[in-house]
SETI-178809 format. One line per field, with one value per residue (C-alpha): residue in one letter; residue number from 0; y, x, z. Coordinates in steps of 0.5 Angstrom, whole numbers, plus 500, padded with zeros to 3 digits. Each point is the difference from the previous one (the first is absolute). Layout:
resn A:...
resi NUM:...
v Y:...
u X:...
w Z:...
***
This chain:
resn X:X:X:X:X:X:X:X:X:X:X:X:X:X:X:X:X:X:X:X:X:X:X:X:X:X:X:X:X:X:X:X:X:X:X:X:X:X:X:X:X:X:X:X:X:X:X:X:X:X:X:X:X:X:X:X:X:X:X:X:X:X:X:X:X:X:X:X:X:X:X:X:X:X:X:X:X:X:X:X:X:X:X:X:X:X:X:X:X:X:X:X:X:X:X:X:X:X:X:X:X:X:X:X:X:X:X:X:X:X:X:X:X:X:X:X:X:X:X:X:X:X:X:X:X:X:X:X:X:X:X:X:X:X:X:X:X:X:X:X:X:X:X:X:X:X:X:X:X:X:X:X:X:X:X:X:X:X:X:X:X:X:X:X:X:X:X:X:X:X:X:X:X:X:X:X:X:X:X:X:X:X:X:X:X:X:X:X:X:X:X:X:X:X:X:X:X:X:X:X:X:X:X:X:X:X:X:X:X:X:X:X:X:X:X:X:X:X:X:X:X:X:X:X:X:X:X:X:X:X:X:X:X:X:X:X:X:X:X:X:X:X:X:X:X:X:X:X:X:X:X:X:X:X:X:X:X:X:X:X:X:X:X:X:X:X:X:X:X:X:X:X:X:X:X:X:X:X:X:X:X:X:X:X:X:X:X:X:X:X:X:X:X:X:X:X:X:X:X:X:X:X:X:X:X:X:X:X:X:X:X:X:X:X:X:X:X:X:X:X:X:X:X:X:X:X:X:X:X:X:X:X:X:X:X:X:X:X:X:X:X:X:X:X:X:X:X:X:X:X:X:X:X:X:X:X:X:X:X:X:X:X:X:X:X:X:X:X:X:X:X:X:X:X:X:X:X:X:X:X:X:X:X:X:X:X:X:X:X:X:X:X:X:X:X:X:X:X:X:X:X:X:X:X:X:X:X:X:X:X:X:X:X:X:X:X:X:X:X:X:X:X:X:X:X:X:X:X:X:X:X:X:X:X:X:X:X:X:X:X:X:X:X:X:X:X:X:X:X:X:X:X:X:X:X:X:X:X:X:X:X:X:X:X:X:X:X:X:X:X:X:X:X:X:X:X:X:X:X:X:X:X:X:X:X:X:X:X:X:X:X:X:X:X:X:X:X:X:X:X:X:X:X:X:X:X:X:X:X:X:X:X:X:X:X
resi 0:1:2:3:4:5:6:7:8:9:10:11:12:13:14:15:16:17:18:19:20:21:22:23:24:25:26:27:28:29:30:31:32:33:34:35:36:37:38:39:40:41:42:43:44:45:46:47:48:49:50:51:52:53:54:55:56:57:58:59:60:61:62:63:64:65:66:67:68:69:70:71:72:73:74:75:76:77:78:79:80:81:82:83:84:85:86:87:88:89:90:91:92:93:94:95:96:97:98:99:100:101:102:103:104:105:106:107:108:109:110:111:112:113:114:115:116:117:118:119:120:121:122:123:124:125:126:127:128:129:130:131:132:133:134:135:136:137:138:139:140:141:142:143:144:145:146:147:148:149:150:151:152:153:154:155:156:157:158:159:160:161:162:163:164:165:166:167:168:169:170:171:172:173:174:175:176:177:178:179:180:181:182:183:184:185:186:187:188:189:190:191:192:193:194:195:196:197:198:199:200:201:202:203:204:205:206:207:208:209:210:211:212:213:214:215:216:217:218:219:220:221:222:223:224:225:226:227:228:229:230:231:232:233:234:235:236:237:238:239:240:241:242:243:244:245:246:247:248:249:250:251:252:253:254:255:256:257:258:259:260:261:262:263:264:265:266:267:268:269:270:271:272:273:274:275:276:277:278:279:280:281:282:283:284:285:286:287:288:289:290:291:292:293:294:295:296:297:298:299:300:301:302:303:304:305:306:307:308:309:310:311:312:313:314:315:316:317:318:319:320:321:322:323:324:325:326:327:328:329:330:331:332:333:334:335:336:337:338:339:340:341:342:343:344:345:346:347:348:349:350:351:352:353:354:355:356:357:358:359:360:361:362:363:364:365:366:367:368:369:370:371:372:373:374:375:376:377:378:379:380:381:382:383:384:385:386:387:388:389:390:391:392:393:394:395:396:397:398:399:400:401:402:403:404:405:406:407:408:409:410:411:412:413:414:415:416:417:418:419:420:421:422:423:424:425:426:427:428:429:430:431:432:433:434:435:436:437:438:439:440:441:442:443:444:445:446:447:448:449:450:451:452:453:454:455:456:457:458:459:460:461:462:463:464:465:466:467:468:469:470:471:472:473:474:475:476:477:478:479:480:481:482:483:484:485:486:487:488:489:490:491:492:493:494:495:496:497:498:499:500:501:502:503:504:505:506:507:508:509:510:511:512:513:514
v 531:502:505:504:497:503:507:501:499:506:504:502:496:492:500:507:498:493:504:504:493:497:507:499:492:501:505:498:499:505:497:504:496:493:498:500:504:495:495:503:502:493:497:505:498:493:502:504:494:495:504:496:494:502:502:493:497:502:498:493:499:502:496:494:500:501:493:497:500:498:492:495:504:507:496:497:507:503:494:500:509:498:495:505:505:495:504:507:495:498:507:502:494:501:508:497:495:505:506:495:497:508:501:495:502:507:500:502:494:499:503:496:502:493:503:506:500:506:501:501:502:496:504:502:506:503:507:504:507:501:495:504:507:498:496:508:504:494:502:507:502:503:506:502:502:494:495:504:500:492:499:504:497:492:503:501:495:494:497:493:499:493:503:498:503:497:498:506:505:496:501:506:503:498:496:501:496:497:493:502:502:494:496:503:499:493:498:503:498:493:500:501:495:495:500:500:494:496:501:500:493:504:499:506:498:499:508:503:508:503:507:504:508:504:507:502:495:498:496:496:495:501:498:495:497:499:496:496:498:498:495:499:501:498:504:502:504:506:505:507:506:505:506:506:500:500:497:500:495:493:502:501:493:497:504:497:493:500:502:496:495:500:499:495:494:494:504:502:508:502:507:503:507:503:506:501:505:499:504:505:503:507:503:508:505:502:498:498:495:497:497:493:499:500:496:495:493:494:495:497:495:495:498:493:502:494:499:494:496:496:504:504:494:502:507:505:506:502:507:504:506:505:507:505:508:504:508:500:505:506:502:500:493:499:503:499:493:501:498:504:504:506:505:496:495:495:495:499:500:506:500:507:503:499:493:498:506:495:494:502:503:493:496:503:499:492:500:502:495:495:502:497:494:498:504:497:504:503:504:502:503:504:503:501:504:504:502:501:505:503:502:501:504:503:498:501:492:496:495:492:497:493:495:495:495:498:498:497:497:501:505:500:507:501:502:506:503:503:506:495:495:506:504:493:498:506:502:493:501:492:498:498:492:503:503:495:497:505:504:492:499:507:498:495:500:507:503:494:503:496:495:503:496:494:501:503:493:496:504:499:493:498:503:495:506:498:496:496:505:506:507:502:508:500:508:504:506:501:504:504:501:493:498:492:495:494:495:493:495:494:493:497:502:501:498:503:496:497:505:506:507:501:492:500:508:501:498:507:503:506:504:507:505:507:506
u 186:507:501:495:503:505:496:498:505:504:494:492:495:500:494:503:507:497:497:507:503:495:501:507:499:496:506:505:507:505:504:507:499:498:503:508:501:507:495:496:506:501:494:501:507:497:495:504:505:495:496:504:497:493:499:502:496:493:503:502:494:496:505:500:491:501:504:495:494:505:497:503:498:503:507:499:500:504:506:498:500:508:501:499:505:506:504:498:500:507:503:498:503:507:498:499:505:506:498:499:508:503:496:503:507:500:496:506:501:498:506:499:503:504:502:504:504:503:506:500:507:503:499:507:498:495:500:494:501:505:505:499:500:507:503:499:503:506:503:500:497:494:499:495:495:500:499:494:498:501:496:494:500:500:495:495:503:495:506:501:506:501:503:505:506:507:505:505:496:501:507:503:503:495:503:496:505:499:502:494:496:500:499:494:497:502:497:494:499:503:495:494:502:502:493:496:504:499:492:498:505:503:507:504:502:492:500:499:500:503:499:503:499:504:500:507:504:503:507:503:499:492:496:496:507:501:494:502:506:498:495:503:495:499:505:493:496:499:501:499:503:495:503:499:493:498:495:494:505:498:493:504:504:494:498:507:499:493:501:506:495:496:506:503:496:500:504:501:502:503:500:504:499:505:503:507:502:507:503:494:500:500:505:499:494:496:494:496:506:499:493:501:506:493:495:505:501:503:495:499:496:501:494:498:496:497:497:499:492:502:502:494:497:507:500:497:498:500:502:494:503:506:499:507:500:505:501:507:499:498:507:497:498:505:505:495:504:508:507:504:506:499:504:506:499:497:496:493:492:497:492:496:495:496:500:493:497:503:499:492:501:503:495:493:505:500:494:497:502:499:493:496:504:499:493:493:496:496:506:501:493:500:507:498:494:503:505:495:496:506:502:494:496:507:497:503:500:505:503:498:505:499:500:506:498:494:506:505:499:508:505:507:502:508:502:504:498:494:499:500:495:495:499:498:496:496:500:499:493:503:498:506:500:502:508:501:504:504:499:503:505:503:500:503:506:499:502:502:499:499:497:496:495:501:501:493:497:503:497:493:501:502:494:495:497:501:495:499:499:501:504:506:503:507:502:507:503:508:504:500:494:496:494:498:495:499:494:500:494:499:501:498:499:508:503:507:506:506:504:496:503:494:500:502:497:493:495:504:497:497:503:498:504:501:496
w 581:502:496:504:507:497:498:507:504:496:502:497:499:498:495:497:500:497:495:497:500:495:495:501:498:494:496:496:503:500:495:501:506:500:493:500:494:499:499:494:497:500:497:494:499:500:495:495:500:499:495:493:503:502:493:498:504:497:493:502:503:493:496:506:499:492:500:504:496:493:498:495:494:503:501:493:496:504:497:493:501:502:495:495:502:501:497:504:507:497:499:507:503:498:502:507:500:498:505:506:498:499:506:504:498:500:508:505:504:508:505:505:507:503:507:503:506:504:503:508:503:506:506:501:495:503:501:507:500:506:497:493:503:504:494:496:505:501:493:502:492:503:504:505:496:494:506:502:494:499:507:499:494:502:505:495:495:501:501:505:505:496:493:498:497:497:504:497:503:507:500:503:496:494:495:494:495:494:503:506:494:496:507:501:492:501:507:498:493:502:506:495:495:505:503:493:497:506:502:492:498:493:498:498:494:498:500:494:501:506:501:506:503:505:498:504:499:494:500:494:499:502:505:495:498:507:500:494:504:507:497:494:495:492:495:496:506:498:506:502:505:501:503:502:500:506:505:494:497:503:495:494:501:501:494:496:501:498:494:499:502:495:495:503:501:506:504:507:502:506:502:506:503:505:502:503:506:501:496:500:506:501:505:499:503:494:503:494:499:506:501:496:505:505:495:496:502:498:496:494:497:494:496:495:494:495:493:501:500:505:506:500:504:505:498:506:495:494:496:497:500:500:499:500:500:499:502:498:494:506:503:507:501:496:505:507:501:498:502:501:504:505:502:503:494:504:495:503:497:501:501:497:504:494:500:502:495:495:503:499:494:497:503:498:493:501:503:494:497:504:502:492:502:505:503:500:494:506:502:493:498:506:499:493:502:506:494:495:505:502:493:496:506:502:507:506:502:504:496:501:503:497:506:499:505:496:495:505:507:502:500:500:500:500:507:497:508:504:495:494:504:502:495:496:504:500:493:498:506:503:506:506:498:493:502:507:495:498:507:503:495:502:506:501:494:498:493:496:493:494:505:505:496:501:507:500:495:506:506:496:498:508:503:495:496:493:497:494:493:506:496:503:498:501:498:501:500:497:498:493:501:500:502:499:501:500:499:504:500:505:497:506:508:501:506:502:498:505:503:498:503:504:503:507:501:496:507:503:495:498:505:502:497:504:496
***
């Protein structure tokens, strides 16, 4: 009735209109246009996932109907059919019980995450545009045109007004000493820690493993020995520095102190990622050596891992996975990161224009990795298969992208900067929510290196998207060139710790960020 209403008032006749309405009807459905493709996708997902099961479940039914109709008579010759084959019974046993106990103690024993925390400087530190640009031209180290370029940089950087940076670098003149750079290590690092002791009740002197990474600031005695010192840790802990690795390196200390894990038993590990930017700074005008003095900033995180049983009731997540690529034996990925001196022997960290060529090329590397481990069957086959065509055929078929968002339901993507965040997000086909961690952790603390991360966790943590068993993808970029991931799973709805980074800010977010 009301579609021939309709039908009339655009004009003709009703009974005629009427009558295509009723032809039309009696079609099937365009199906391009009624059906969301993502949804059919789904089922199969679902399906080929599932299909182990759905072949078990005719076989149990089949043995379940089987037991069902045995009587007395059935069960009485079935014991005398076992009595006479003790000693086969017997033999399979001990078979049975030796495989079970060298399985038990050969398996990789659970790394539980306990909590983390993140480092968040006092306000003093912060660093807008007009105080960073001002502060630049102040040293009288730049001209005109590296300021210009420092400007249209932080322009397009993604980078907030509340960064922050050491206070050496707010002096005039700078002061990049190594007392001010052991000041910074010190109150970042110390500021990490002092949080994680205090929200997960451990005393320091229960720590096992310590594992420490800053990449370009490495003094005797260590970092790691400065730990041990303030918080007065056991003479037997075995501690690491991890240096010069860049911003990939927080995965490989994680990755280090799982496998002293596995090792060690009943113990904790604390693992601490950084970087220091006192000493750091660039004061030249080569260009590709002056855009970490606009994306670097102060952060650092501190991390308790466990193998203990009895924290997986506290633990937040557990380690799945970790997965390194390195490209480190081509020359150009090999040099695309590289500290050095310019022409007027000023020491800074020159970028390659081909840094985000060899980004790509190390994450399609990890990601093929990655992808047998943690991808459902379904994206498996159907890369397989596109792959097959492609080869035997000689085919000009695109290659399938698998579809990572059926394997994880977040990501934290290293917040290396914009270019970083964008050419991810569309190579990896991610929606916008997959990298508002990273796009916010950008924007509020910038490039934290190592621990960029964590900030990211935190920021997802305080927005109560993590769900109990939910998957979570931390990967990050570095310098050699590596590319590393790690895999988390939800042990519970996760809700974000005391005096997280992101506590008195996270309702601000996100923000819309300038194009």
């Amino acid at each position: 009735m009301d579609q021939g209403r309709v039908a009339t008032a655009n004009g003709g006749s009703g009974t005629g209109s009427v009558g295509v309405q009723i032809q039309q009807s009696r079609r099937l459905p365009d199906f391009l246009q009624s059906v969301n493709l993502k949804y059919v996708k789904l089922g199969y997902h679902y399906l080929i996932s599932n299909l182990l099961t759905l072949c078990f479940i005719p076989l149990i039914a089949a043995l379940s109907v089987e037991v069902s109709q045995m009587n007395l008579d059935d069960l009485r010759q079935l014991w005398l059919h076992l009595q006479y084959n003790l000693v086969s019974i017997i033999i399979c046993s001990a078979i049975l019980v030796f495989g079970l106990t060298v399985f038990i103690m050969t398996r990789p024993r659970p790394v539980y995450l306990v909590d983390y925390s993140c480092y968040r400087a006092p306000d003093h530190l912060k660093a807008p545009y007009g105080s960073f640009l001002e502060h630049s031209r102040l040293t009288g180290d730049f001209d005109e045109s590296s300021l210009e370029f420092q400007r249209k940089i932080l322009e397009r950087s993604g980078l907030g007004e509340e960064t922050y940076v050491p206070q050496a670098m707010h002096n005039i003149p700078p002061t990049p000493s190594m007392a001010a750079a052991r000041e910074e290590a010190e109150e970042v690092m110390y500021g990490a820690l002092d949080v994680l002791f205090r929200n997960t009740n451990v005393n320091p002197k229960d720590i096992g493993i310590l594992v420490v990474n800053c990449s370009l600031f490495n003094p005797t005695p260590s970092l790691s020995a400065m730990i041990v010192n303030k918080y007065k840790l056991r003479g037997n802990i075995r501690s690491f520095n991890l240096g010069g690795m860049g911003c990939s390196a927080g995965v490989i200390a994680i990755d280090l102190a799982k496998d002293l894990l596995q090792v060690h038993r009943n113990t904790y590990a604390v693992v601490v990622s950084t970087e220091n930017i006192t000493q750091n700074w660039y004061f030249g005008n080569k260009k590709s050596m002056l855009i970490p003095n606009c994306l670097f900033r102060v952060g650092g995180s501190a991390v308790l891992l466990s193998n203990k049983s009895k924290d997986r009731r506290r633990a937040k997540y557990k380690l799945i996975h970790v997965v390194r690529t390195h490209k480190g034996a081509d020359d150009k990925a090999f040099r695309c990161v590289y500290q050095e001196q310019d022409d007027a022997g000023k020491t800074g960290v020159s970028l390659s224009k081909d840094l985000m060529a060899i980004a790509g090329g190390a994450l399609k590397t990890n990601i093929t990795t990655l992808g047998p481990l943690v991808l459902p069957i379904s994206e498996q086959l159907l890369f397989f298969s596109t792959l097959l065509v492609k080869k035997l055929f000689n085919a000009g078929v695109k290659p399938y992208i698998p579809d990572f968002k059926l394997a994880f339901d977040h990501f934290c993507i290293h917040a290396g900067g914009r270019a970083v965040i964008d050419e991810l997000e569309k190579n990896l086909q991610l929606l916008p929510i997959h990298v508002e961690a990273s796009r916010m952790t950008l924007h509020r603390f910038g490039n934290t290196s190592s621990s960029s991360i964590w900030y990211e966790l935190a920021y997802i943590e305080a927005k109560g998207r993590i769900r109990n068993r939910n998957r979570v993808w931390q990967i990050a970029f570095g310098s050699g060139f590596k590319c590393n991931s790690a895999v988390w799973q939800a042990l519970r709805n996760v809700t974000p710790s005391r005096n997280g980074p992101w506590e008195d800010c996270i309702d601000k977010y996100p923000v819309k960020l300038s194009t």
